[in-house]
N, C-alpha and C positions, 0 to 999 in steps of 0.2 A: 334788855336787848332781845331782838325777835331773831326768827330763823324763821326762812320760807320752808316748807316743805321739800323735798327734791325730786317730788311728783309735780309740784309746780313750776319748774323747771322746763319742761319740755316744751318743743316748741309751740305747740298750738298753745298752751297757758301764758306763755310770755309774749303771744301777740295779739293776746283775749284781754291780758290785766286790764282793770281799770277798775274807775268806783271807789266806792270804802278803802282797799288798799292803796290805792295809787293817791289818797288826798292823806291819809295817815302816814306814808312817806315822804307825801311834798311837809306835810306841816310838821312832821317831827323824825328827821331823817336822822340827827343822832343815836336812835331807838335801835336802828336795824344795824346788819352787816349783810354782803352777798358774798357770797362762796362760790367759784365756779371749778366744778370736776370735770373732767375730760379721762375718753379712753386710756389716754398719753399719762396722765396726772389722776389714779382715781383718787388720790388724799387730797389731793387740791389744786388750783394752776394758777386761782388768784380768789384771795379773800380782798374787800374793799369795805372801807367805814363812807359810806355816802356826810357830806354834809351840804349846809347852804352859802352857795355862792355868791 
């Protein structure tokens, strides 16, 4: 399982993604998980297992 960084997180990263990560997500998305922290929640607000639909 991967972990994104949470430097890559922020907004400009997340509206840049693409390439190499974004085709190792489509073609093998059981590998990851996303984590999302918030001011509100810094432990967590919602982790997700992506899969293929």
């Amino acid at each position: 399982m991967r972990t994104v960084p949470a430097a890559a997180l922020t907004e400009p990263a997340c509206t840049g993604l693409g390439g190499k990560p974004v085709r190792r997500l489509r073609d093998d998305p059981e590998r990851y998980h996303v984590n999302v922290h918030s001011s509100t929640f810094p432990d967590g607000a919602l982790r997700g297992q992506p899969h293929r639909s």
